[in-house]
C-alpha positions in Angstrom: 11.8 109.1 103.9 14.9 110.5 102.5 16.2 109.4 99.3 18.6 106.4 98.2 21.3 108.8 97.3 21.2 110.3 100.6 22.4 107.2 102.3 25.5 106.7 103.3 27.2 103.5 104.1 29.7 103.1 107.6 30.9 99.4 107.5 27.5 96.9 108.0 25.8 100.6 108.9 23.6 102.8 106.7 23.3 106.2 107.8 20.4 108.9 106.2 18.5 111.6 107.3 15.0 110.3 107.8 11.7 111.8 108.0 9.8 108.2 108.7 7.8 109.3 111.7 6.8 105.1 112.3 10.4 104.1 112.1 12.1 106.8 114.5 8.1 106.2 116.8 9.5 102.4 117.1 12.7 103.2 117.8 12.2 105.7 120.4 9.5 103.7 122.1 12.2 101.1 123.3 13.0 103.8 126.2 9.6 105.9 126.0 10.3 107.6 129.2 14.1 108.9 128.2 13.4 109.7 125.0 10.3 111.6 125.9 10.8 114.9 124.3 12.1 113.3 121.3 8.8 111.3 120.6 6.6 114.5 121.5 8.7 115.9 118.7 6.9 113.6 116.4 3.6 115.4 116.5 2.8 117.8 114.0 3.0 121.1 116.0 6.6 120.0 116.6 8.3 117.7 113.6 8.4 120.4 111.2 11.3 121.8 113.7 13.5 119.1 113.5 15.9 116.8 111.7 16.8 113.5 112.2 19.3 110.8 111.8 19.4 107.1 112.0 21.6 104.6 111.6 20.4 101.2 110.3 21.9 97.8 110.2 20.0 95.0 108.2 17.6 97.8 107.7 16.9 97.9 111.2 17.7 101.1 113.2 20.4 100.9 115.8 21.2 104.9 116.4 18.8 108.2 116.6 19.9 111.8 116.3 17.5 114.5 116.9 18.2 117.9 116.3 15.9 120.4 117.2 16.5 123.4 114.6 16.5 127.2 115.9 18.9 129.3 117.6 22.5 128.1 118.5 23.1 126.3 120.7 20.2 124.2 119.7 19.0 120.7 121.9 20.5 117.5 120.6 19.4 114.4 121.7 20.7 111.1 120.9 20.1 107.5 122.1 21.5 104.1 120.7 24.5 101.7 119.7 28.0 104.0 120.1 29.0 103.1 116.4 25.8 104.5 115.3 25.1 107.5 117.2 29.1 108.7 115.8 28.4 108.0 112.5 25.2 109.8 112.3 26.9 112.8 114.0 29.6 112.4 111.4 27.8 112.2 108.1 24.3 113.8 108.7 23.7 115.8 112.3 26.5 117.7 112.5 25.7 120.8 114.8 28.6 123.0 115.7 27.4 123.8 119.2 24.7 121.8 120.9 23.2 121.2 124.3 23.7 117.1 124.1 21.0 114.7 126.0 22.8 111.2 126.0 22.6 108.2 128.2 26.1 108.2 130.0 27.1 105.3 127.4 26.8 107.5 124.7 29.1 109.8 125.5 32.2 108.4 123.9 30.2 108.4 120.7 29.7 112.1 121.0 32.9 112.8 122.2 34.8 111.4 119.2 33.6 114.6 117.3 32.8 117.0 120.2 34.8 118.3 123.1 32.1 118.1 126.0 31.8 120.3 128.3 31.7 118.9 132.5 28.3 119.3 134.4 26.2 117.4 136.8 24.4 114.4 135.8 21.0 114.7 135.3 18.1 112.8 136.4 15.0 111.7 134.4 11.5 111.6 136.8 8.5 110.2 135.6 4.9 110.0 137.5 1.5 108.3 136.5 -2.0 108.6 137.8 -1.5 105.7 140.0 1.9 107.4 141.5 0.4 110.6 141.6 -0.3 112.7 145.1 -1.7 116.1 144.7 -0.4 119.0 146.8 -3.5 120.7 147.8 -2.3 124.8 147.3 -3.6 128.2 145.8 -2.6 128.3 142.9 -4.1 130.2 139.4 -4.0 128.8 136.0 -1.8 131.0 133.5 -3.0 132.3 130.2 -1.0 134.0 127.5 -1.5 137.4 129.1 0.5 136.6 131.9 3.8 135.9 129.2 5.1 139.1 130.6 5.0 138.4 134.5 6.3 134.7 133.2 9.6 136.2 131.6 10.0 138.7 134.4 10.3 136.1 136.8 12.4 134.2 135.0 14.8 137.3 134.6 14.8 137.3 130.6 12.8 140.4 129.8 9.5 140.6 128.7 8.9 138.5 126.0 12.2 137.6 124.9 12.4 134.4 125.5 9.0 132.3 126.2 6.3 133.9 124.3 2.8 134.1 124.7 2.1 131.3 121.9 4.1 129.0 124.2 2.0 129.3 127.4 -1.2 129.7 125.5 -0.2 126.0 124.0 1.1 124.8 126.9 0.2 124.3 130.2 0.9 127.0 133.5 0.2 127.3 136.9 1.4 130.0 139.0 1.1 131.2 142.5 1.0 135.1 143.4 1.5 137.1 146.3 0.7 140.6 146.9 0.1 140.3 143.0 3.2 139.7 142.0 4.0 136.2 140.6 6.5 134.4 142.6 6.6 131.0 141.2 5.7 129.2 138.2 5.6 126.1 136.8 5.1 124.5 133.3 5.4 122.2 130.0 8.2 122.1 127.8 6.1 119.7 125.3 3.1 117.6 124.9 1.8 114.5 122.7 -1.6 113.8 122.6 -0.9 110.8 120.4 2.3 109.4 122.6 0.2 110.4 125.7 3.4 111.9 127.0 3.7 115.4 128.9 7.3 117.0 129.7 6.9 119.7 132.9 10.1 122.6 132.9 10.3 125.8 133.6 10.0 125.5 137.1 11.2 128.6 139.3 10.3 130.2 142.7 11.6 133.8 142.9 14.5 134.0 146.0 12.7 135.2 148.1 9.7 133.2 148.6 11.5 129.7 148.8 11.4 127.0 151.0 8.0 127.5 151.2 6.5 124.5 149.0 5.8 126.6 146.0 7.6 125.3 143.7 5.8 121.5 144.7 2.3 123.3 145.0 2.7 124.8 141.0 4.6 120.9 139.3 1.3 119.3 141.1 -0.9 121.6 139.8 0.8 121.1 136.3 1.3 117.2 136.6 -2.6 116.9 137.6 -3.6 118.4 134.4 -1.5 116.7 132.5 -2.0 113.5 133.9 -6.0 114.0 132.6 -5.1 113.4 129.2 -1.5 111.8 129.6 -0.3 108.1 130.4 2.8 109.4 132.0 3.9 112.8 132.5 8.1 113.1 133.3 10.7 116.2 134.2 14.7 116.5 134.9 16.3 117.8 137.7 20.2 118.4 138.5 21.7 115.3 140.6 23.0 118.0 142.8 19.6 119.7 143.3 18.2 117.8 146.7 15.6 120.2 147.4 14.1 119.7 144.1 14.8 116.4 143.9 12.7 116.0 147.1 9.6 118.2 146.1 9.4 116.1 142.9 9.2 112.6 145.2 6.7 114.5 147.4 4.5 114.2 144.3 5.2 111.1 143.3 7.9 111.7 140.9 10.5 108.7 140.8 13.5 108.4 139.2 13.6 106.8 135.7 17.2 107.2 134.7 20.6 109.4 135.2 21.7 110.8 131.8 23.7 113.6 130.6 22.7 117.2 129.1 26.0 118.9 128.3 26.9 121.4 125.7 29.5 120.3 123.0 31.2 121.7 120.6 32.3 120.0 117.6 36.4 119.2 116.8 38.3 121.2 114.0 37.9 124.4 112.1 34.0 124.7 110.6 35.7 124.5 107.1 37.3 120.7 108.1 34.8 118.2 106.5 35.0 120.6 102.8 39.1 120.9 103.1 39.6 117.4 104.2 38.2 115.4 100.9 39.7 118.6 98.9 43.2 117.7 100.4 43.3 114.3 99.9 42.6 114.8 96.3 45.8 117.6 95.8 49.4 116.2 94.8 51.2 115.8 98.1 54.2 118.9 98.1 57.0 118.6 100.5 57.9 121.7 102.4 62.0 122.5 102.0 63.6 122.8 105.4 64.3 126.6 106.1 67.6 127.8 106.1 
């Protein structure tokens, strides 16, 4: 947990850093299904990645921010009381650019300290076993050797963005035609200890759509999953129908409407070291030009 002298106090609030994996698990387990990602960043394999905030009142915690480290603009994800979510972005996470998951009540916590940018609402699916309808379809299980198809078909170059680690960890289906893979589908992140599974990276090449691959490959995905998890969950756009549809055709239903936006945070980067500086220099009074 992080020390006594790294707590700071807002009003009735303490705010710290904390690395108390049982306090932010029994926190984040008050809305499991939203804050999936965050509590399959407990797990070992992950936690070392990120840092957290919290705000606590009565030693209780009222606020979580997650921030998952890496390359800018790096995934924020925060989830409590407005008071607490601001001062946590104020005194302890303070990205400069971020791609913000928030419930659409937390928003005017974030945007006291970050202009956020517009975009659709997003929508938080979650299926069980009992939910659950396979979509019976020829698909292939993906291994790390097929990294390089994976990235072409997502358009980013061979190996430049999900690498091989990432699918041999995870979990891929695919479905091929002529050879070529055409569509793909596969996890983000999984807990064996919160028996939570996150699908993404689903994506059908143009010109092979509308032809229930994209459902056939999340099925194939979810069904594994779904041997080991309690409750496996995705997000789609609001303004994605088709998707939106395939996802129910499995089962999928909606568990909430948030929103993933990127922010950027208010004033120059130099602002929170000037600021204290300032108000500590004898006040000058400029002499009106003549």
């Amino acid at each position: 947990m992080a020390s006594p002298a790294a707590t700071q106090r807002t009003g009735a609030l303490e705010i710290r850093e904390s690395d108390d994996r049982r306090l932010l698990r029994g926190f984040l387990e008050r809305d499991r299904l939203f804050a999936a990602y965050a509590l399959c960043d407990l797990d070992d394999r992950e936690f070392g990645k990120t840092r957290w905030g919290v705000a606590l009142s009565g030693g209780e915690p009222v606020a979580v921010a997650l921030e998952y480290t890496g390359p800018t603009p790096q995934p924020l994800f925060v989830l409590g009381r407005t008071d607490g979510i601001t001062a946590v972005l104020r005194d302890v996470i303070r990205p400069r650019i971020a791609y913000c998951a928030m419930l659409p009540e937390s928003l005017p916590a974030v945007s006291a300290l970050y202009r956020v940018e517009p975009g659709p609402a997003m929508v938080r699916m979650v299926v069980d076993r009992d939910r659950f309808r396979p979509y019976p379809a020829d698909v292939q299980r993906l291994s790390a050797l097929d990294s390089g198809a994976l990235n072409r078909l997502y358009q980013v170059g061979f190996a430049s963005w999900l690498p091989a680690a990432s699918v041999a960890n995870g979990v891929y289906y695919g479905i091929r035609v002529g050879g070529k893979l055409v569509a793909a589908a596969g996890t983000h992140v999984i807990s064996p200890s919160a028996r939570l599974g996150v699908v993404g990276n689903v994506l059908t090449h143009a010109d092979h759509r509308g032809r229930g691959y994209a459902t056939a490959v999340t099925g194939a995905v979810t069904a594994e999953l779904l041997r080991g998890c309690d409750q496996v969950v995705l997000n789609v756009r609001s303004d994605n129908p088709p998707a939106l549809a395939a996802y129910r055709r499995l089962g999928y239903v909606e568990h909430v409407r948030f929103e993933e936006r990127l922010i950027h945070r208010l004033g120059p980067p130099w602002a929170g070291i000037v600021a204290p500086i300032r108000r500590m220099l004898p006040v000058r009074k400029e002499r009106s030009p003549r």
